[in-house]
C-alpha positions as a printed Julia matrix, in Angstrom:
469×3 Matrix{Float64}:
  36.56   35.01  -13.63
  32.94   33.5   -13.67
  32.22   31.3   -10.98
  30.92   27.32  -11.45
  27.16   26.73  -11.05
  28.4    24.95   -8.2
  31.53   25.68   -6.26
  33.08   23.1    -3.86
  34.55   23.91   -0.28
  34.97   20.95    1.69
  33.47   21.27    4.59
  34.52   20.54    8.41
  32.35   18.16   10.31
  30.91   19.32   13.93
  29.07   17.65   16.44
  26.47   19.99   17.34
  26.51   21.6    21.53
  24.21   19.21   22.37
  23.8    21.54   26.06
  22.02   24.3    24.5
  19.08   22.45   24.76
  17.56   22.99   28.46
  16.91   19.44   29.01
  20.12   18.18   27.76
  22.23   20.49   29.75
  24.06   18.45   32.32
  24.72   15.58   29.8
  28.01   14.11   29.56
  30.09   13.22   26.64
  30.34   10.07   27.87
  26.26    9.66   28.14
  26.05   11.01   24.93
  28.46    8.11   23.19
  26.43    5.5    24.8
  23.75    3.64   22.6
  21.84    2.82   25.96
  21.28    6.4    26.66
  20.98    7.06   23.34
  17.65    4.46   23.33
  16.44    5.71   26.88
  16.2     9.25   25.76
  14.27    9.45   22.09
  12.03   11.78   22.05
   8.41   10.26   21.69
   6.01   12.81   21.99
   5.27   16.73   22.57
   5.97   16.66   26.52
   9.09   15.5    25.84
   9.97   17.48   23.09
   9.29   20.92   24.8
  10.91   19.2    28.19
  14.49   18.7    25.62
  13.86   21.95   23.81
  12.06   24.19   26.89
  10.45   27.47   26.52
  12.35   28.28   23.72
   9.85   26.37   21.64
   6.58   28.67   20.9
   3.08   26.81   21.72
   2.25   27.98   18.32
   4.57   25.3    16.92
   3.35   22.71   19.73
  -0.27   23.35   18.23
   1.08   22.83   14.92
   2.38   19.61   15.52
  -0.39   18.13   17.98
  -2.75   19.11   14.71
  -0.27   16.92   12.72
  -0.04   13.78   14.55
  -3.93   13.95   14.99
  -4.77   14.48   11.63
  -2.23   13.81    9.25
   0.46   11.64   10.92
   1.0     8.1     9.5
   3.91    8.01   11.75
   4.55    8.09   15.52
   6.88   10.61   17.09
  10.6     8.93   17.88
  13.43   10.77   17.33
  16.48    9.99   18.9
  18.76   12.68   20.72
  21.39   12.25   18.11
  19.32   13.6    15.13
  17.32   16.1    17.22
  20.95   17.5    18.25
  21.72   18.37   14.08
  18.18   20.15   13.93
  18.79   23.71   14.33
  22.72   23.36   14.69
  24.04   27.16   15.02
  20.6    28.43   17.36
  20.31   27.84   21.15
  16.95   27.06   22.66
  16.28   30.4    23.96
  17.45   32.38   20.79
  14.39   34.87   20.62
  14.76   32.92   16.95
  14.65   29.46   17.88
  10.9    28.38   16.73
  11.56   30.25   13.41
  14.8    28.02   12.78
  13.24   25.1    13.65
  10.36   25.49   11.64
  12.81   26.03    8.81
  15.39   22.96    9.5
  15.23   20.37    6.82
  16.05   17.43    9.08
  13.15   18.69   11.2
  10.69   18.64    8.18
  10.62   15.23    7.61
  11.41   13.62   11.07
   9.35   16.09   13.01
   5.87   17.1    10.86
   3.62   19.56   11.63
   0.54   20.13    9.76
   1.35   23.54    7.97
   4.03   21.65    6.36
   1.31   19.78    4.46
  -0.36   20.69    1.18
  -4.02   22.03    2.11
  -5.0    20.91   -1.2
  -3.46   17.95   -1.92
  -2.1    16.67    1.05
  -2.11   13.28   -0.65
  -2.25   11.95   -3.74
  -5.33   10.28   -5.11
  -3.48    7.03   -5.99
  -1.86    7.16   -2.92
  -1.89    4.1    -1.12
  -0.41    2.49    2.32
   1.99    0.09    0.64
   2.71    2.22   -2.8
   5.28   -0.24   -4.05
   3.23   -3.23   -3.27
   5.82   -5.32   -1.27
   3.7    -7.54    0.37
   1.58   -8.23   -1.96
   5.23   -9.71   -3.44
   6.13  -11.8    -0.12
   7.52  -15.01   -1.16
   6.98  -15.7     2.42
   6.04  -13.32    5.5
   8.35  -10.59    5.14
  10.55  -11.22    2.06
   9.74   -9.66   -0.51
  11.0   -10.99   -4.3
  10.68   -8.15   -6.75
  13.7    -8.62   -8.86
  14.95  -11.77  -10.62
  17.78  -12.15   -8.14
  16.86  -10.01   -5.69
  14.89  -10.03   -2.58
  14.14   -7.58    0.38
  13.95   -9.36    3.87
  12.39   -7.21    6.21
  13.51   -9.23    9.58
  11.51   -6.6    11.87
   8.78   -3.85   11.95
  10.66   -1.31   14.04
  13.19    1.58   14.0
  15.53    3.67   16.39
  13.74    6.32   14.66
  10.52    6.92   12.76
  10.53    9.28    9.08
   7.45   11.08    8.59
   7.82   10.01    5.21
   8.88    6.38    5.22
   7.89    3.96    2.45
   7.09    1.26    4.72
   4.52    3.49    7.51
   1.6     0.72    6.69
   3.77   -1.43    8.75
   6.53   -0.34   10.53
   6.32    1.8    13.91
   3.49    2.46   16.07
  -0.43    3.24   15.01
  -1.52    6.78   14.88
  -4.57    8.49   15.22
  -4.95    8.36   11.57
  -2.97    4.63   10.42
  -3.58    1.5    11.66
  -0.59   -0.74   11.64
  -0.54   -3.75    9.9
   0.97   -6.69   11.89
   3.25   -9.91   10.88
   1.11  -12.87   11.42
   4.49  -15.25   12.23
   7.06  -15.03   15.37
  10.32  -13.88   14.35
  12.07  -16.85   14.38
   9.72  -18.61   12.35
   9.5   -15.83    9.94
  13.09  -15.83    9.36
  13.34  -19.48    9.64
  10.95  -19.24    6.3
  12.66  -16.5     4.69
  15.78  -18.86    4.91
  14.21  -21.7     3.79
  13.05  -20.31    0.68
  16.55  -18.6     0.08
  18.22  -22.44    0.34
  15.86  -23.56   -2.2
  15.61  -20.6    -4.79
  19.01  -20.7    -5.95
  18.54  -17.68   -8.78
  18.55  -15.11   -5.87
  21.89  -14.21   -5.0
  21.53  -10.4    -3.3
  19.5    -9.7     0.1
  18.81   -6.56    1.31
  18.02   -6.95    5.25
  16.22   -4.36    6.42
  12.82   -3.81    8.33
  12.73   -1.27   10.05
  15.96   -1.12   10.78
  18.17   -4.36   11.59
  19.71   -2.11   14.31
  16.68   -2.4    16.1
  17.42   -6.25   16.32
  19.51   -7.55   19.0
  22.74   -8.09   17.89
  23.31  -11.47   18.46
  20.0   -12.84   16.64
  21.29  -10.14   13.2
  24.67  -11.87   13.16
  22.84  -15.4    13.48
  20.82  -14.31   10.29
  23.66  -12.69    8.0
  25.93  -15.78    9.55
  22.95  -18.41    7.9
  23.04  -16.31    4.69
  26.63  -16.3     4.24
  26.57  -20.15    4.75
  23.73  -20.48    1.47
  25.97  -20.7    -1.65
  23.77  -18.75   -3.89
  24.02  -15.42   -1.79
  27.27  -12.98   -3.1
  25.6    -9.97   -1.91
  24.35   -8.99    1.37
  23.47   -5.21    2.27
  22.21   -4.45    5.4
  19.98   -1.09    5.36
  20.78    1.06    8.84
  19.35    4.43    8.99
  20.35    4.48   12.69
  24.28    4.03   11.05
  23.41    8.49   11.44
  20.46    8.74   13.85
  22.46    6.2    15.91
  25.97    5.83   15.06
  26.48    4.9    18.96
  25.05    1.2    18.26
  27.3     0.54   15.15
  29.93    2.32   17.34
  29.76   -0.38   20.09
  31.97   -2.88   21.13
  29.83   -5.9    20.32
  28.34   -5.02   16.62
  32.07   -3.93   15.87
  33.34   -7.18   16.84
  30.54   -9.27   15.38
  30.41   -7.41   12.22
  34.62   -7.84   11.97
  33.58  -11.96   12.53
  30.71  -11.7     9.43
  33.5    -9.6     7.43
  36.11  -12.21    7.81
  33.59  -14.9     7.19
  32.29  -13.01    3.97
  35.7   -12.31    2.55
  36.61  -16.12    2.94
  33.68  -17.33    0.88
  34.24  -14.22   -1.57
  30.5   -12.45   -0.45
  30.38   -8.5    -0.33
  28.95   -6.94    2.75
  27.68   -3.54    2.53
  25.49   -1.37    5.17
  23.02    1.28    3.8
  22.17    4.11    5.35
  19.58    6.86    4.52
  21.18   10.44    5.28
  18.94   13.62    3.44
  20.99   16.5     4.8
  24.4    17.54    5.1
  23.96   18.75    8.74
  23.43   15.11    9.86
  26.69   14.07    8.85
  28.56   14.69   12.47
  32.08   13.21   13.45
  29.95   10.41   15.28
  28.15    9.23   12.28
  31.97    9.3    10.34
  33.61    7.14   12.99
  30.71    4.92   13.15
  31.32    4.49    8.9
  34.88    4.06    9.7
  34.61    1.35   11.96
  32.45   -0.34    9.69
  34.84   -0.09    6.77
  37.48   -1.16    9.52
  35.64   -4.33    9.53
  36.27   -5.15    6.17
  32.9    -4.83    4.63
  32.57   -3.96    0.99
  31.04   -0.28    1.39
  28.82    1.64    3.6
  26.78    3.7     1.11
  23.56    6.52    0.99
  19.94    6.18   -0.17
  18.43    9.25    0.62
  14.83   10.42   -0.83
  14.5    13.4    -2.18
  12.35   15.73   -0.42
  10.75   19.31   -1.02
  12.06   21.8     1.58
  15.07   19.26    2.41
  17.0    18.56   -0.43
  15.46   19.66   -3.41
  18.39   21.79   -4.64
  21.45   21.14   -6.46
  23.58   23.08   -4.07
  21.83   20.59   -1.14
  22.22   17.37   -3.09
  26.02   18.28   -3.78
  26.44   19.48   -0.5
  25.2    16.27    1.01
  27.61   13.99   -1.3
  30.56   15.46   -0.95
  30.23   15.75    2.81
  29.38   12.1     2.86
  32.28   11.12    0.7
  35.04   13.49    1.98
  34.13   13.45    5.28
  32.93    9.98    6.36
  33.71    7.72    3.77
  30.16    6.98    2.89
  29.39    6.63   -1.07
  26.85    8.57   -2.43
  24.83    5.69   -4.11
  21.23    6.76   -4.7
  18.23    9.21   -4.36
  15.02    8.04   -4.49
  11.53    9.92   -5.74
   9.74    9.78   -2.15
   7.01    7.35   -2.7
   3.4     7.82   -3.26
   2.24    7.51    0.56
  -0.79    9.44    2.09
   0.42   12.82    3.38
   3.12   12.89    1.73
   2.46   15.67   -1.22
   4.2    18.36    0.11
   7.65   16.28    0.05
   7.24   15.04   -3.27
   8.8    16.61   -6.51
   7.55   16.23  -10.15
   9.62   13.69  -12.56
  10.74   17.05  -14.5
  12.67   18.49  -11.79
  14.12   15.43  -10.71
  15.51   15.01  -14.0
  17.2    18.29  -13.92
  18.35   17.86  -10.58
  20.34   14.64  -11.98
  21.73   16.82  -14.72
  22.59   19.57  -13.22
  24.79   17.11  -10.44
  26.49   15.42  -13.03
  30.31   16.54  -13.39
  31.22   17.66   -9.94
  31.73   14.31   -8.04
  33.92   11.17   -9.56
  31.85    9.24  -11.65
  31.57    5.91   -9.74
  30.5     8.19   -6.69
  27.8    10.52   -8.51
  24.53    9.37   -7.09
  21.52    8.24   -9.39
  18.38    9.89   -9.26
  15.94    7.14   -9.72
  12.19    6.68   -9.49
  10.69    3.36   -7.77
   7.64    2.66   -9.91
   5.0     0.49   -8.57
   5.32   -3.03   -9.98
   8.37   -2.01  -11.62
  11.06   -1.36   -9.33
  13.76    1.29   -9.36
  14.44    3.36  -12.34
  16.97    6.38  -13.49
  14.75    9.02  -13.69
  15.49    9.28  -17.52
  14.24    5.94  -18.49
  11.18    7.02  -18.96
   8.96    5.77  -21.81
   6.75    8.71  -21.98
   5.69   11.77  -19.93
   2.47   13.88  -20.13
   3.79   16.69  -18.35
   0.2    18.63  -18.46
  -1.29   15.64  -16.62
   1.93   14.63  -14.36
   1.37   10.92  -15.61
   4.51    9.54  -16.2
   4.61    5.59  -18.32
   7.71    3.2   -17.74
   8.23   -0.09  -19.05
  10.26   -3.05  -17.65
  12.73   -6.18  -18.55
  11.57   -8.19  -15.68
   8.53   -9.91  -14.56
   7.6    -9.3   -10.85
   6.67  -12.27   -8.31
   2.95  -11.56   -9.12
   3.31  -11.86  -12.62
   5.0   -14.85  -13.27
   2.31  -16.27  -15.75
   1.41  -12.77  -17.3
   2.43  -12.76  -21.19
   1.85   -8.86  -21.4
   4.01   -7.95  -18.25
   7.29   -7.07  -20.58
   4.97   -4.77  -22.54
   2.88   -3.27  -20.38
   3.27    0.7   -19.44
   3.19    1.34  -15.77
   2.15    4.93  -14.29
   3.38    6.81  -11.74
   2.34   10.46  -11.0
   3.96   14.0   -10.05
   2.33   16.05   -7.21
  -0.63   17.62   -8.75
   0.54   21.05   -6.81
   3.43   20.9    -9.13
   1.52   20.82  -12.57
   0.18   23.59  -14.57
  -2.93   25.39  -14.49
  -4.91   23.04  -16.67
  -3.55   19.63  -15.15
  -4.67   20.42  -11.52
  -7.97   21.32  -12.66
  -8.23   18.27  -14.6
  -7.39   16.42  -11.7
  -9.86   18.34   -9.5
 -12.86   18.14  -11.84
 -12.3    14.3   -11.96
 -11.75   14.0    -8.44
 -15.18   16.21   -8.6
 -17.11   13.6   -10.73
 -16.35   10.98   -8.45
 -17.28   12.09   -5.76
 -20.64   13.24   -7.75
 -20.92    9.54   -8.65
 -20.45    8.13   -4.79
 -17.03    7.0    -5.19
 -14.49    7.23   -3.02
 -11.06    9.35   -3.66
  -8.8     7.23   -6.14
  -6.45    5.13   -3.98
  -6.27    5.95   -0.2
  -5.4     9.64   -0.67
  -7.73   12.29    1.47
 -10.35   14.14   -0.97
  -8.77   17.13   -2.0
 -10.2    20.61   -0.84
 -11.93   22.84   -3.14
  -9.32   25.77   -4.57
């Protein structure tokens, strides 16, 4: 009999032996569990990294990735212990193959950089920019962002438990780099979310917030509950979803005693006045999914929240596949209850060429995943389009595939173009890696990138000038 494309095994979830790293040797379970130590013990920088992984770890690779974060980085190094533990799962530290399978990890790739990950050609775009989906420049106040009709983003702080090379958000969130200035928010905290919940009270079309940052577990507990508690008391709100990465780099802070209680008080609370509450996490890789991060989704459902769900990105040398993208969704579902609910295009950042992937493939990749999972648990594969929003990947309106320039058109008028007549039937571009396109589209792209620079311009957008083939 011929086998499926795709054939399912449901897989057993592990906590990796979080001993065979040198540095982690005489750690207890019970250290391990605890969000404190958790926090205390992120891994920030090189020293620390070779002082977790020892000599196992060649100074080739610590070259590598010193180049990176000097040249290339728009993120700062923090990784907590939790995701460093799923990189390189089955390989101690002083396997004489250790550096080679942790070059190769996918979680690695995109929370640990190094600079011959990056395209020498294009390492980014040339209409990059810092803030590709324009989100501030859609602040209805500091911080909240009003893209969609009844929709707005709240981003309540600027920091993570952990830092994605490739996150959408690096022109403000996290630390500066060598390379990235940060910027800053120019109100406290309490006033900025005093605003943001004054203009929710008196917009009453908006009915869904997304609360994220940075990550809200990086707020202190009590001050998050005071926030979703103020938004479950505005009577236009029905939908609150609060977006948690650290729900799998840090499952021991949704795992504690006082988020479990609190969120079990905002879950009563929501149910009474009929509001969903979701969380939303961001897992890329199957490997991450450990029996931590599945309790921690338990407990959350336990609550009596709505749904915990996924938005991961997809991402060259991560989860590009179909076999990776399956792999990932059913271990979410089956094995910690966590919905597969999108995967987004990575966005059009500096540096961030080498994980991006052309419209065409993500296209097939959402055909070719179609008919394995239950329907209402089949991710979509969408595309965030600058001044657009999100979009399945085959609502395109046209495609020059020679050129990589993609056109999409909207039902919607953003918050900056509330007066524009033309905004419903306008085309917006976006653009595939030019590394992806054929022969004559990169040179197209490289002779105009050419004549620009001929002319005194700078690069298009904030990519780097590309070098010469």
């Amino acid at each position: 009999m011929i086998e499926q494309p795709y054939v399912y095994r449901r897989a057993e979830l592990t906590e990796p032996d979080w001993t065979r790293f040198p540095g982690w040797a005489q750690v207890t379970r019970e250290e391990w569990e605890s969000a404190q130590w958790q926090r205390a013990h992120c891994v920030k920088n090189i020293r620390q990294l070779r002082q977790v992984l020892g000599a196992g770890l060649s100074e080739e690779f610590c070259a590598d990735l010193e180049r990176d974060q000097r040249e290339r980085a728009t993120m700062s190094m923090l990784v907590p212990p939790q995701m460093l533990n799923t990189m390189a799962p089955g390989t101690a530290a002083g396997d004489p193959g250790f550096t080679q399978a942790f070059y190769a990890d996918p979680v690695r790739r995109y929370m640990i950089p190094v600079f011959s990950d990056r395209r020498p050609d294009w390492p980014s775009h040339p209409y990059a920019s810092r803030d590709s989906l324009h989100e501030a420049e859609m602040w209805a106040v500091e911080g909240l962002t009003h893209r969609y009709p009844t929709k707005v983003l709240a981003e309540v702080l600027p920091t993570c438990p952990q830092y994605c090379g490739h996150c959408t958000r690096m022109d403000l969130v996290g630390n500066p780099t060598p390379v990235i200035t940060k910027h800053k928010f120019a109100l406290a905290r309490e006033d900025r979310l005093g605003a943001m919940l004054g203009y929710l009270r008196a917009t009453p079309g908006v009915r869904d917030v997304v609360v994220s940052g940075g990550d809200v577990a990086n707020l202190p507990w009590p001050r998050l509950e005071a926030f979703v508690a103020a938004l479950l008391e505005i009577e236009n709100i029905r939908d609150i979803r609060l977006a948690s990465k650290a729900l799998m780099g840090l499952p021991q802070f949704w795992l504690s005693d006082e988020v479990r209680a609190g969120m079990s008080r905002l879950g009563a609370t929501a149910r009474e006045r009929g509001v969903s509450i979701a969380i939303h996490t961001h897992v890329n890789a199957a490997q991450s999914v450990t029996p931590l991060v599945a309790n921690a989704a338990r407990a959350m459902l336990d609550t009596g929240i709505r749904d915990v769900r996924n938005q991961g990105v997809l991402l060259c040398g991560v989860n590009d596949s179909v076999e990776a993208l399956l792999d990932l969704s059913f271990t979410l579902l089956d094995g910690a209850g966590i919905m597969p609910y999108y995967f987004y295009m990575c966005d059009m950042i500096p540096g961030s060429e080498h994980w991006r992937i052309s419209l065409a493939q993500a296209q097939h990749l959402q055909h070719q995943i179609m008919g394995y999972l239950p329907g209402f648990a089949t991710p979509r594969i969408v595309c965030d389009v600058p001044y657009v929003g999100k979009r399945w990947v085959h609502q395109v309106s046209r495609y020059d595939t020679e050129l990589g320039i993609s056109y999409w058109a909207k039902n919607y008028r953003t918050a900056v173009e509330a007066g524009d007549p033309l905004a419903l039937r306008r085309e917006y571009a976006y653009y595939d890696p030019i590394h992806t396109l054929p022969a004559e589209g990169q040179q197209w792209w490289l002779d105009r990138e050419r004549d620009r620079a001929g002319n005194g311009l700078a690069p298009a957008g904030t990519g780097l000038t590309p070098a010469a083939p």
